[in-house]
DRENMAR-439418 format. One line per 5 residues: number of its first residue (from 1); their letters; for each residue x, y, z of C-alpha. Coordinates in Angstrom, 3 decimals, decimal comma. Example, Ala and Ser with C-alpha at 12.3 -4.5 7.8 and 13.67 -1.06 7.14 Angstrom:
% DRENMAR-439418
1) as) 12,300 -4,500 7,800 | 13,670 -1,060 7,140
This chain:
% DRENMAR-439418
1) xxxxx) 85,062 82,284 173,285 | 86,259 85,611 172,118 | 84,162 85,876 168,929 | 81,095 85,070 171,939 | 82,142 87,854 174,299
6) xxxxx) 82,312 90,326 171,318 | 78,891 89,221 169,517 | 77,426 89,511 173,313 | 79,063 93,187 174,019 | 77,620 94,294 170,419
11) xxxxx) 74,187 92,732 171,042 | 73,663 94,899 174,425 | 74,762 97,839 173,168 | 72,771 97,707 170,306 | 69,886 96,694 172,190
16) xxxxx) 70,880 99,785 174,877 | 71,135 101,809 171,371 | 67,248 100,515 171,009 | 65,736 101,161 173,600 | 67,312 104,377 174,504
21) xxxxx) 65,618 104,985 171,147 | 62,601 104,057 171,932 | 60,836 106,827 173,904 | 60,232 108,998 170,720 | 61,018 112,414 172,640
26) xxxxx) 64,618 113,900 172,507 | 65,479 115,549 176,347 | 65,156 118,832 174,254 | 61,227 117,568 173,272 | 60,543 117,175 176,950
31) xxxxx) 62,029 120,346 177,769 | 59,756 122,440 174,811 | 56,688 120,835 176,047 | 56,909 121,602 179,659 | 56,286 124,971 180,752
36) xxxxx) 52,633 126,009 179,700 | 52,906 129,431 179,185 | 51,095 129,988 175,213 | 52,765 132,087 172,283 | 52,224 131,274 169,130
41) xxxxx) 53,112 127,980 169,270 | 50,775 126,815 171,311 | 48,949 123,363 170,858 | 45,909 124,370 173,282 | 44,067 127,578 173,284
46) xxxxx) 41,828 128,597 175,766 | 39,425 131,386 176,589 | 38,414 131,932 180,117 | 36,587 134,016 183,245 | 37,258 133,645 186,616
51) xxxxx) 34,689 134,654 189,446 | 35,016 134,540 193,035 | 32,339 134,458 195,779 | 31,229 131,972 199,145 | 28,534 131,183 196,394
56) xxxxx) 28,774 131,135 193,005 | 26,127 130,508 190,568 | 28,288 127,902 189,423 | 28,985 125,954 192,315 | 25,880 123,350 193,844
61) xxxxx) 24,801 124,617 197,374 | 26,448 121,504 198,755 | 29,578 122,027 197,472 | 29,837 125,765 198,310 | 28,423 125,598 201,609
66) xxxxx) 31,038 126,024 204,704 | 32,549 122,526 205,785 | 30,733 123,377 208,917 | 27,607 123,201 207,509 | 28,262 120,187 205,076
71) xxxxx) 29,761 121,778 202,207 | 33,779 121,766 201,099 | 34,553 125,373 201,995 | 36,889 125,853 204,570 | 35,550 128,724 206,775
76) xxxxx) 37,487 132,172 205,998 | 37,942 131,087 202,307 | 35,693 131,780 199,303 | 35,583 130,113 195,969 | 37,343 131,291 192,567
81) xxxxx) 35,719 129,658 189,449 | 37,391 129,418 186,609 | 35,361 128,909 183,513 | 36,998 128,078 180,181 | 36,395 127,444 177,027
86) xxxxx) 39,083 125,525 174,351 | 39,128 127,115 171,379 | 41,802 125,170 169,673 | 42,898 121,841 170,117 | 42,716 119,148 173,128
91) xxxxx) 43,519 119,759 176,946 | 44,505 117,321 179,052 | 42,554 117,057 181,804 | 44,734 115,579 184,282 | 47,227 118,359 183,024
96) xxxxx) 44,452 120,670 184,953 | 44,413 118,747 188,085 | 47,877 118,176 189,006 | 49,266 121,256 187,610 | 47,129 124,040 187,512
101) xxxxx) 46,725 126,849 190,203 | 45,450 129,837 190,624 | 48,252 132,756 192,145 | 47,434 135,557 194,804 | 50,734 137,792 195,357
106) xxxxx) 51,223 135,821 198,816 | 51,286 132,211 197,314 | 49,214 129,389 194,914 | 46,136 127,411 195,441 | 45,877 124,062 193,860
111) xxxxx) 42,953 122,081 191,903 | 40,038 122,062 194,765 | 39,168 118,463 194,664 | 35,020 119,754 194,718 | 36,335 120,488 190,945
116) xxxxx) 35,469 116,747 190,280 | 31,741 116,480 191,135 | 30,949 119,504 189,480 | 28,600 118,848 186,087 | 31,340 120,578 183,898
121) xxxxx) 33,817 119,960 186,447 | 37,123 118,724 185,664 | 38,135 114,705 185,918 | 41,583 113,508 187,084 | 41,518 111,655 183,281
126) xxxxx) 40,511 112,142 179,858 | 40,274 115,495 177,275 | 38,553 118,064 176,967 | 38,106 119,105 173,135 | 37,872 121,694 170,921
131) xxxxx) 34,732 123,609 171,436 | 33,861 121,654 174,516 | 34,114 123,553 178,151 | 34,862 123,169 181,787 | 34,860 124,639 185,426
136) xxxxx) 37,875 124,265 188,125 | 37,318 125,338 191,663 | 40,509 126,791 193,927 | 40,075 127,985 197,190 | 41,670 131,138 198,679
141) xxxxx) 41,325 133,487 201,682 | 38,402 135,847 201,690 | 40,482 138,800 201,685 | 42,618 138,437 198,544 | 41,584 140,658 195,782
146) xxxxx) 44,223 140,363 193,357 | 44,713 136,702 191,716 | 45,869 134,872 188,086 | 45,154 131,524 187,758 | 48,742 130,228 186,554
151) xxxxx) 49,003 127,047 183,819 | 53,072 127,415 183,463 | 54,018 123,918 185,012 | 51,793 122,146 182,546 | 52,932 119,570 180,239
156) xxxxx) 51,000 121,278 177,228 | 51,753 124,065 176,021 | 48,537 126,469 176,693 | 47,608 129,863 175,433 | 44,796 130,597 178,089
161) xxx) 43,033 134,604 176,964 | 41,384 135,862 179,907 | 37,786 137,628 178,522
């Protein structure tokens, strides 16, 4: 009965020992990857522009239209495109959608969810790769000037060169 109780204490905390194993990423990996932010280091590399209008050229008329008038835009807001390019490895799309945003000196926008039925528009899923490109949409007040669009809570680590 003994010999039992020790082979059974041995066998879960070897199989504890396994599993805890198993994950492949140390706490420390997890910690390195989060963050965004670029440097040298940096497993994505992206170029981009960001424009800013009721109407830009790069959003459809149905999109950018006022909610009022069947569009997305909520009335007092206007549009900020951000149009990027990935120079250097492969970006996460869904890394765009939940964690991007773009920064005015007031507060953040998130992801605007027209993003998604734009032709170059970024999905919820999938990669974008090396040499490809895509568009996201945020919406702030009509009155901000002064804005970044801010990838430092993403679980990649990004190097994003405005042109």
């Amino acid at each position: 009965m003994a010999q039992r109780r020790q082979f059974l204490r041995a066998t879960v905390a070897g199989s504890a020992a396994i599993l805890a194993g198993c994950s492949g990423a140390s706490e420390s990996d997890n910690q390195d990857d989060a963050g965004g932010g670029g440097g040298s280091n940096a497993n994505v590399v992206l170029e981009y522009s960001l424009t800013s209008g009721k109407s830009p050229d790069a959003v459809p008329s149905d999109i950018s239209k006022s909610r009022e008038n069947g569009g997305r835009r909520e009335e007092g807001y206007k549009w900020i495109v951000v149009s990027f390019d990935v120079t250097q490895g492969t970006l996460d799309m869904e890394d765009v959608w939940f964690r991007s945003r773009v920064e005015t000196s007031e507060r953040f926008f998130d992801l605007d969810h027209g993003t998604a039925d734009l032709t170059d528009g970024v999905q919820s899923r999938g990669e974008i790769k090396q040499g490809a490109s895509g568009i996201a949409l945020y919406q702030v007040p009509q009155d901000v000037n002064r804005l970044s669009w801010n990838l430092d809570e993403m679980r990649q680590n990004v190097d994003a060169q405005r042109r």
